[in-house]
N, C-alpha and C positions, 0 to 999 in steps of 0.2 A: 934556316929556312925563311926563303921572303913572303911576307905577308902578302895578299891579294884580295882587293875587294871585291872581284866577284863571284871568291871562293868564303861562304862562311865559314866553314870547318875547314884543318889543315890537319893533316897527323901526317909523320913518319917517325917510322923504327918505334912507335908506342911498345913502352914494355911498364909491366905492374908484376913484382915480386911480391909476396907473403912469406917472409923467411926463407925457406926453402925451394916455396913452391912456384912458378910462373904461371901466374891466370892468365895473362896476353902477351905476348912474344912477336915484335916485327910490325907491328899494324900501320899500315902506311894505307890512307885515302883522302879524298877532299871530296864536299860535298859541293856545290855550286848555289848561288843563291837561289831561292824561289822552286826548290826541287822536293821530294818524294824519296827520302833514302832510309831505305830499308835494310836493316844490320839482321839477318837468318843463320840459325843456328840452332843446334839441339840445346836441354837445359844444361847449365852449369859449361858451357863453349865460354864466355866470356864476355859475351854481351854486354852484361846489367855490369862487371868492373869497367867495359871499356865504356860505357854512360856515365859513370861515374867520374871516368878523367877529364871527361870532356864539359863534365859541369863541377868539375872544380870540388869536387867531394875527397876526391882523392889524387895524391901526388905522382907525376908516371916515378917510376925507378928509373929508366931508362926512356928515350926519345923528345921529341917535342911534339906538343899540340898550340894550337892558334884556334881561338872559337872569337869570330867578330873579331876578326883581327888580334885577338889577347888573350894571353895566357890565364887560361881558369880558373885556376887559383888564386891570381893577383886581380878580378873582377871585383869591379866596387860597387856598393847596391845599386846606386842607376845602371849600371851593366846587366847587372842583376835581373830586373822590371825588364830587359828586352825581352827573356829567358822563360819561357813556360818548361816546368819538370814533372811529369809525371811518374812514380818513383812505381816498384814491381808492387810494394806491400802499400798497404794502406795506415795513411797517417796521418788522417782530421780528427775531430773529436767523435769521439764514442757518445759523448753523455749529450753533446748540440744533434739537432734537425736538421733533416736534409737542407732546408731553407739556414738554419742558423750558419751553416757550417760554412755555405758557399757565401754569406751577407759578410761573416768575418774575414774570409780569403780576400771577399774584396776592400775590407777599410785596411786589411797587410796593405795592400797597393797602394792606399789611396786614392779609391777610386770616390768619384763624388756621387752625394746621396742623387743629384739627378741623370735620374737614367740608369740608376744602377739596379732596380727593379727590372726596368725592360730588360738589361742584359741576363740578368740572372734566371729572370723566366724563359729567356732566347737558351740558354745553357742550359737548361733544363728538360724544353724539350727536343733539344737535339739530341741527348742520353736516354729519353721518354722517362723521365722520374718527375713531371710537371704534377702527379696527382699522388704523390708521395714527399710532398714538402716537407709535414707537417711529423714524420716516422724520427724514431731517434737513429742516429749512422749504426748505433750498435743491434737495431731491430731492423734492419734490410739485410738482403742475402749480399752475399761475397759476389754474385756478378753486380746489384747493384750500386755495389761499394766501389766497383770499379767505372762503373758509369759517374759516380759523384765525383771522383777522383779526375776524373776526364775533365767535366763540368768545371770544378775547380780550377786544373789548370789551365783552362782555353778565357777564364774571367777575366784577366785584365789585357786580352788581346796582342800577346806574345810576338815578338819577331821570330822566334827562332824558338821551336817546339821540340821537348825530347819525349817519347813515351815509351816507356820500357813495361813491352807487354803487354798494351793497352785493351785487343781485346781476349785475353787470358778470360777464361768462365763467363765469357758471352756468347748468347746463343746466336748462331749464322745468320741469323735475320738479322739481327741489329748490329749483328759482326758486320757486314755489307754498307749500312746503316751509318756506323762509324767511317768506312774506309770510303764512302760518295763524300763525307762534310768531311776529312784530310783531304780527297782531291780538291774541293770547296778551296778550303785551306789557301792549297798550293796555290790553285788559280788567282787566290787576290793577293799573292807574294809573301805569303808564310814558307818558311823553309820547316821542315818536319827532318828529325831522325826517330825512326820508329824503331824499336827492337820485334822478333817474334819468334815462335820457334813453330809458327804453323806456316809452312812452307807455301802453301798453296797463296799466299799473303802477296807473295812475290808480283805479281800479276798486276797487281795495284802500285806499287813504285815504279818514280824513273829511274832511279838507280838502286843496284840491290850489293851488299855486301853479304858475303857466305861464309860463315866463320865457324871452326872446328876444331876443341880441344885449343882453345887460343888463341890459333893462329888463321888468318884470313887470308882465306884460299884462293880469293879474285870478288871483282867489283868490276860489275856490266850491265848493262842495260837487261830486264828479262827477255829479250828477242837472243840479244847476246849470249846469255847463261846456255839459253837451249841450244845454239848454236855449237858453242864450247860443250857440251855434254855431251854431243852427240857426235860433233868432228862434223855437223854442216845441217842444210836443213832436213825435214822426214815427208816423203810420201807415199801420201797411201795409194794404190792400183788394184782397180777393183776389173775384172772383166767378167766376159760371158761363160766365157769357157775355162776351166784350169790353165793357167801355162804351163808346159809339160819343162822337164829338165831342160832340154836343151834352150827352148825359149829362155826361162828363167837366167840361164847362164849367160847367153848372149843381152839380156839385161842389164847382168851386173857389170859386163865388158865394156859398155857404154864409158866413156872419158869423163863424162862428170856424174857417175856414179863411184859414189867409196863404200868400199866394204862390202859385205855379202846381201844379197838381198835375201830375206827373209818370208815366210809366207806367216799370211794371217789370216786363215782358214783356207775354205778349199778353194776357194778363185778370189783369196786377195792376197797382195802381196806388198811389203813393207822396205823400203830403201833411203837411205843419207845421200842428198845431192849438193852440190854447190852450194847452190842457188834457186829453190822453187819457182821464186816466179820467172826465172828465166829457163830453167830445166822441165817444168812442166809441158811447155809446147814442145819440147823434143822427145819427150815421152810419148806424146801424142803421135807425134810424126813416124816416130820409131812403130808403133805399133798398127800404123794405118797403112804402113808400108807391106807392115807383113798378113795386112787384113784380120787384124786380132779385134773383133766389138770387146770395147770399152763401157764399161757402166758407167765408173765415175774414175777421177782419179786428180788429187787432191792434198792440200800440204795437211802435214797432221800436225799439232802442236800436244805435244806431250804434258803431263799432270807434273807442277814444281814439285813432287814428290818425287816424280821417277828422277828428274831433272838434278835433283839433289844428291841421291842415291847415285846417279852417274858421277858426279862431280868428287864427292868422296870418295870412288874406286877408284879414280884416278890419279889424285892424290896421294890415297896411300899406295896405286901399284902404275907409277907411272911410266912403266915399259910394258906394261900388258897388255 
């Protein structure tokens, strides 16, 4: 596999054995420099092994990886210093302060004493643990152990960020919170691979990896995902009056309408087309023709929950 520099991550045919067993099987992606890639999956899919190959923790059995150009394994600590890891468990000192814990993360680096307060306080309150410096790691709660954990590996200003899990037992405000400073991130040319298992996450990557029981089911953009779950885009049709059967049939007979249209209460009704925003005026057209008032009628973007839940029925039943 040839290396590319404007790809930082490379995998194909990634495979990780445990005697017996296969945690990852086949993982082929690349990430692109400067992007948002999000690795989604339920717990124990394979995630936190495949972070692991790709920072060099563990050796694939099978395939090759390229992370910066090199193999992760054979990375040398100035390689190293490019690499922010944020690991699932937590593992700074119990017995150091919030302040102590994140002061020594930064002489690991080498970071100099000037300026190295502003950053720590900058790291601080982006996690909001600015008025708990002084708490010992082992007397804060498990979310804010993951906030320090965060803090810690954003300290020495990372090229190339991994966070496996990052916001696990943080509550949705500052789960949000977290995911505006990654897009932050992206924007000044940090590359982020995020892991997560809360799907709705999706939303916030440019690029999303969906991975199940080891193996990685596709990698697409989430406009993409939704499109692939569903076999095209979803609209909703809202009118004045019921459309009676026959209406509705002649609906679905429409050329860029697929599959059955559905209703979603008593006068709306739910259909996969092409292309919304090009099937939308034809909708319109179609229905002015026939003198049908229109309330609204409008692309719907479905919950990465359902999104997911599509993707894996088709996987496992992909004649159905």
């Amino acid at each position: 596999m040839e290396t590319n520099d404007r790809l930082i991550i490379q995998t194909r045919e990634l495979e990780k054995r445990f005697q017996d067993e296969v945690a990852v099987k086949d993982v082929t992606f690349n990430v692109p420099r400067g992007r948002i890639f999000g690795f989604i999956g339920p717990s124990g899919s394979g995630k936190t092994t495949t972070i692991r190959m790709l920072t060099g923790f563990y050796k694939p059995t099978n395939g090759e990886v390229f992370v910066l150009n090199q193999v992760p394994t054979k990375f040398k600590p100035a390689m190293r210093e490019k690499i922010g890891y944020m690991p699932q468990l937590f593992v700074l000192y119990p017995n150091l302060s919030v302040w102590e814990n994140l002061n020594f993360i930064a002489s690991l680096y080498g970071m100099p004493l000037f300026g190295r307060k502003k950053r720590m306080r900058e790291a601080l309150d982006v996690v909001e643990l600015s008025g708990d410096t002084r708490k010992l790691a082992s007397q804060i709660s498990g979310g804010m152990q993951r906030r320090l954990s965060l803090a810690a590996t954003l300290m020495h200003d990372p090229e190339l960020i991994f966070l496996d899990e990052p916001t696990a037992g943080v509550d949705p405000v500052l789960r949000r919170k977290f995911w505006d400073y990654f897009n932050h991130l992206r924007d000044e040319g940090h590359t982020l691979f995020v892991t997560t298992q809360y799907v709705s996450e999706a939303a916030y990557c440019d690029l999303v990896g969906v991975i199940s029981d080891g193996q990685l089911m596709t990698v697409d953009t989430p406009k993409g995902l939704r499109y692939n779950a569903f076999g095209g885009d979803v609209v909703d049709l809202h009118t004045a009056e019921p459309l009676d059967f026959n209406l509705k049939y002649r609906l679905q007979r429409l050329p860029f309408v697929r599959g059955e249209v559905e209703r979603t209460g008593e006068r709306g009704v739910r259909m996969v087309v092409d292309e919304a925003s090009t099937d939308i005026p034809k909708i319109i057209e179609w229905t002015n023709e026939r003198n049908i008032a229109v309330e609204s009628v409008e692309e719907y973007l479905p919950g990465f929950d359902d999104v997911f839940v599509e993707l894996i029925g088709k996987e496992r039943n992909p004649d159905a």
